[in-house]
C-alpha positions in Angstrom: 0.0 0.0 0.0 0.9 3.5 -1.1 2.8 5.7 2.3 0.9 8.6 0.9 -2.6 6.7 0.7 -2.5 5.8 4.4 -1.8 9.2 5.5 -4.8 10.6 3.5 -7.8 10.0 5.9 -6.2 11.2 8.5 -4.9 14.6 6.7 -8.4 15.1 5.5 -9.9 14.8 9.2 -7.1 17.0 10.7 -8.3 19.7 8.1 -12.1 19.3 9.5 -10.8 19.9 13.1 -9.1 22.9 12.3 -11.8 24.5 10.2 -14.7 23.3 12.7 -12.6 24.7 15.6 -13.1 28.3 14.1 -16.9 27.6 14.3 -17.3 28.0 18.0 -18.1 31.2 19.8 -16.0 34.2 19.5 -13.3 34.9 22.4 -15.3 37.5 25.3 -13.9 40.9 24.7 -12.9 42.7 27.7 -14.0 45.8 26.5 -17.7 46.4 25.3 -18.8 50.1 23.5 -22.2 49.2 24.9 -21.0 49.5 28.3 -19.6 52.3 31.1 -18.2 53.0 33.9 -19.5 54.6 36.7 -17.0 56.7 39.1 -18.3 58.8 42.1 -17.6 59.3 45.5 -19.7 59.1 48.6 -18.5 61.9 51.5 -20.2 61.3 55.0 -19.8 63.7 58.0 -17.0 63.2 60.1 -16.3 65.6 63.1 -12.8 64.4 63.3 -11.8 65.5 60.1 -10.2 68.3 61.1 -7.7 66.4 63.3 -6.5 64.4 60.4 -4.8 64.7 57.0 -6.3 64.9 54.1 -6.3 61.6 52.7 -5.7 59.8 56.1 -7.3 56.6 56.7 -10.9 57.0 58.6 -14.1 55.3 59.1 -17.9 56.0 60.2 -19.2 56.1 63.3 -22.6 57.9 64.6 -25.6 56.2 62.7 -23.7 55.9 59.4 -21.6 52.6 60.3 -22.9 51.1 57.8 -21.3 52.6 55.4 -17.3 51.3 55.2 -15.2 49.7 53.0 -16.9 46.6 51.3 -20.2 48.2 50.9 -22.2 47.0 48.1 -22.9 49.8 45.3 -25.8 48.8 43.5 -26.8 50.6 39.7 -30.4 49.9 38.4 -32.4 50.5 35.8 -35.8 52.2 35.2 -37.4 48.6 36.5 -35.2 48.4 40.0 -33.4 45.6 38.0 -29.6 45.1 39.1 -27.6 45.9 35.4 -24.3 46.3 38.1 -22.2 46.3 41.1 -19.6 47.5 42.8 -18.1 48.3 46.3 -16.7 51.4 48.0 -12.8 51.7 48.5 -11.4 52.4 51.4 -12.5 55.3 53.6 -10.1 58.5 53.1 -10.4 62.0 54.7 -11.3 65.0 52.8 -10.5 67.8 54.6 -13.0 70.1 51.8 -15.9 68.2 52.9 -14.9 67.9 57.1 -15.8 63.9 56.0 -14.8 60.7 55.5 -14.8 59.8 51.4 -15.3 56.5 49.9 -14.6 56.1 46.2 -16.3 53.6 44.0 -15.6 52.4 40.4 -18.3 50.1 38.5 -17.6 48.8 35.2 -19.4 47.0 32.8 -22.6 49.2 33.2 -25.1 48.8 30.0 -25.5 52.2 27.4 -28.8 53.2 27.0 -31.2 52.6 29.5 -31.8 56.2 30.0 -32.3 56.2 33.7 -30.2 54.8 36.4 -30.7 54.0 40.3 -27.9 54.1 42.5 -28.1 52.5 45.9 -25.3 52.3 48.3 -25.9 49.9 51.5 -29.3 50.3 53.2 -29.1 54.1 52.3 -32.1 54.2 49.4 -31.6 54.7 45.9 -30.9 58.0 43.9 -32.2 57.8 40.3 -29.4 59.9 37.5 -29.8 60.5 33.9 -27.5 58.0 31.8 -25.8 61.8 30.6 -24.9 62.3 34.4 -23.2 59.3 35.1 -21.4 59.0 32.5 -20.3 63.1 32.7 -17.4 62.6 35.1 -17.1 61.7 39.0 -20.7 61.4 40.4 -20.6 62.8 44.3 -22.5 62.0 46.7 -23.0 63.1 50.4 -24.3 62.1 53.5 -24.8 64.1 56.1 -23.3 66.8 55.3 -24.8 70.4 54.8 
């Protein structure tokens, strides 16, 4: 029998592997245009500031201990349906508002649902145009004048 006739069956099945392997679904793309990120800020009174750096680590006391590092962020749409989540950073002093500021990041928030709820903890939900959010840092306070 012919070397090259042996071979043949197995060339031609090797050849439907590799074209049926480009068949499956596309690799996830880390980035998606149909998406944002929400960046803000949530600044709760804190009497001590003062007595701190700016940028010094701090935490809440006083009816708002709640609120700490770890703290779900919740964004919603129209519906109260969770589209995201995130959680707030560390606490840090800001010595502009006399509080204690936590940051948040949350990615992979869908375009186009016009109207967003944001929810931090227990603290109720704050409803922003999709324009707002996306505009720059949203800030938020809490008990502060």
């Amino acid at each position: 029998m012919n070397a090259c006739r042996r071979f043949r069956p197995a060339a031609v099945l090797a050849l439907m592997l590799l074209l049926l392997a480009g068949c499956g679904d596309p690799p996830v793309a880390t980035f998606h245009p149909g998406h944002f990120t929400v960046l803000g800020a949530l600044y709760v009174e804190y009497e001590m500031a003062g007595l701190y750096g700016n940028g010094d680590p701090c935490s809440t006391s006083l009816g708002y201990d709640d609120i700490r590092e770890g703290t779900q962020v919740t964004i919603s749409d129209s519906a109260d349906a969770t589209v995201a989540l995130g959680r707030l950073e560390r606490g840090a002093v800001s010595n502009a508002y006399s509080a204690c500021g936590f940051g948040f990041e949350i990615p992979g928030v869908p375009a186009g649902l016009g109207f967003y709820g944001v929810s931090i903890g227990r603290r109720g939900t704050m409803r922003y145009a999709e324009a707002e959010l996306k505009g720059g840092r949203l800030e938020l306070q809490l008990g502060l004048d």
